[in-house]
C-alpha positions as CSV (number, residue, x, y, z in Angstrom):
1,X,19.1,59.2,174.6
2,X,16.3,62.1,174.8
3,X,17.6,65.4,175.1
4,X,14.6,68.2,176.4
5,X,14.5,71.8,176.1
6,X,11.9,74.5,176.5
7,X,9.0,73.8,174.2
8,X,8.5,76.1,171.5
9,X,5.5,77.0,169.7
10,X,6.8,76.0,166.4
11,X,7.9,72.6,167.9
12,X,4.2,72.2,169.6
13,X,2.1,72.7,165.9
14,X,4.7,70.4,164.2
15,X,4.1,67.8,166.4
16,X,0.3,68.6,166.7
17,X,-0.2,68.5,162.6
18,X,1.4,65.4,162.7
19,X,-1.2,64.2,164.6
20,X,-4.0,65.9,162.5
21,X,-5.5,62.3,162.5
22,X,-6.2,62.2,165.9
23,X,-6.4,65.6,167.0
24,X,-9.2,67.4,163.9
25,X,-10.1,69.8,166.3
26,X,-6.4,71.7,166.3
27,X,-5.8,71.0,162.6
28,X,-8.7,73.0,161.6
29,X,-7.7,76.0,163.9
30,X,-6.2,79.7,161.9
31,X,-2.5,79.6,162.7
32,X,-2.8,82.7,165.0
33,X,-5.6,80.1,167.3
34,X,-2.9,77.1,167.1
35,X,0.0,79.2,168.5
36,X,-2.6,80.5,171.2
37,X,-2.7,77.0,172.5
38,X,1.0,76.6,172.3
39,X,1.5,79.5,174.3
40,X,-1.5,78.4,177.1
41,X,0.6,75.1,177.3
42,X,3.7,76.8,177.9
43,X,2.5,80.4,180.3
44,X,0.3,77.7,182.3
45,X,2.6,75.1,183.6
46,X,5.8,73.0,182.9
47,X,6.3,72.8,178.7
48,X,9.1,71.0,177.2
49,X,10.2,69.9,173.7
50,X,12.1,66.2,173.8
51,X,14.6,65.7,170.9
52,X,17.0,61.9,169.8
53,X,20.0,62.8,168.1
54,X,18.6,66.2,167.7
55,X,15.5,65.6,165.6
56,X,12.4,66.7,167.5
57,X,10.0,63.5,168.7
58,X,7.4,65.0,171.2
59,X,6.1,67.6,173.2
60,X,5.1,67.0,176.9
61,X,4.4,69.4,179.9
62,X,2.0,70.0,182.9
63,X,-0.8,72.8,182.8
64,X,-1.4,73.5,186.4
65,X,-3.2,76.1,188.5
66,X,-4.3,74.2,191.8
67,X,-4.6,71.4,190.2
68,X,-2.7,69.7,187.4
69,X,-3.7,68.4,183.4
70,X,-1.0,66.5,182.2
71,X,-1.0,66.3,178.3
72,X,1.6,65.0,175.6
73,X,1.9,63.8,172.3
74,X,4.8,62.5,170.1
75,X,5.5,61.8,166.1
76,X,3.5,58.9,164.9
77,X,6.3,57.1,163.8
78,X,8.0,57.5,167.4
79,X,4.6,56.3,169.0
80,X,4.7,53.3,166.5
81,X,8.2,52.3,167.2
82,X,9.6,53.4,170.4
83,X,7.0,53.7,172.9
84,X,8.2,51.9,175.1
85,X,11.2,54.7,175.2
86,X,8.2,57.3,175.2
87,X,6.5,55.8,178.3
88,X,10.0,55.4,180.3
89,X,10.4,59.1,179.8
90,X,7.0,60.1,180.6
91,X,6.9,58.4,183.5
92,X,9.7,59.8,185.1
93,X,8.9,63.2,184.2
94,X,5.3,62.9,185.6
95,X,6.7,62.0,189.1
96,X,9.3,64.7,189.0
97,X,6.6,67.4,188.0
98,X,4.1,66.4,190.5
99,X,6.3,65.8,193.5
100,X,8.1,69.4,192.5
101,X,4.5,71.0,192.5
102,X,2.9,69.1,195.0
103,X,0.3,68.1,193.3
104,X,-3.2,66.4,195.3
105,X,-4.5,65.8,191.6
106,X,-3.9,65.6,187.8
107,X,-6.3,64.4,185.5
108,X,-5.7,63.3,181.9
109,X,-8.2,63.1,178.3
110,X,-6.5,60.5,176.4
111,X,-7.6,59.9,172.8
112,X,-4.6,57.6,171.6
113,X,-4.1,55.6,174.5
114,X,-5.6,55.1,178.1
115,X,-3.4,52.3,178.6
116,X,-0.7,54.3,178.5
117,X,-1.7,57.0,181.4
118,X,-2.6,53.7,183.6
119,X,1.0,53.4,183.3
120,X,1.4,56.3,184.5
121,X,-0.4,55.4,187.5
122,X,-3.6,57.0,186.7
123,X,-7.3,55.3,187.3
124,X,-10.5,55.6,185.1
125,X,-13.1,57.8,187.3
126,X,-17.2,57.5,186.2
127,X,-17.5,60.4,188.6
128,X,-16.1,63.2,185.9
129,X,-17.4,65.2,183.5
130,X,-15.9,67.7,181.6
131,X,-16.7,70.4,178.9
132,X,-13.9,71.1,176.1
133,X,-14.9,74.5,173.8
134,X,-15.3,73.2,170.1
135,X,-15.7,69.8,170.5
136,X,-19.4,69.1,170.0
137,X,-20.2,70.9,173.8
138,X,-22.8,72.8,174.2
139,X,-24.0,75.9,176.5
């Protein structure tokens, strides 16, 4: 069963450097810049830390100001072997955090798996572009 609390920052980098492979961008960040991002996720929205039998397996929350960016991420070895566990909680959080907030839209970046937010329910969209700071953008 998945126990949740308030995300921490120290529980957010954990999971994030475990996931240095996908995410090189955040890996490469000073300490002081990687709990910055922790702290965005958790001032700007819903942040929460998800625990089995007390060992920490993800991080998951909602950024939202008028709009919502739902984001997540989980040990590789729990993405490997119990997604299915993963998606089942994601799911039911996403619906809960939406219909709480009222949400008309949330968008989503995945780089591990769109298959997994169509799940969720989302769509691909050809209309949307977006900029990200640090990853190959430029002004």
């Amino acid at each position: 069963m998945i126990t949740k609390s308030q995300m921490t920052i120290e529980d957010f980098i954990t999971v994030m450097l475990a996931n240095k492979e996908q995410y090189p961008e955040f890996a490469i960040l000073t300490r002081p810049q990687q709990e910055f991002l922790a702290n965005l996720n958790i001032i700007t929205g819903v942040s929460e830390s998800c625990y089995e039998d007390g060992k920490l397996i993800g991080v998951s929350g909602m950024r939202y100001i008028g709009i919502g960016e739902i984001w997540g991420m989980c040990l590789p070895e729990i993405r490997n072997d119990k997604k299915f566990l993963m998606l089942k909680q994601a799911k039911k959080d996403f619906v809960k955090i939406r219909d709480e907030l009222n949400l008309w839209r949330v968008f989503a970046d995945s780089t591990l798996s769109d298959n997994f937010l169509k799940h969720l329910g989302f769509n691909k969209s050809s209309s949307n572009l977006i900029w990200t700071k640090g990853l190959g953008c430029q002004d």
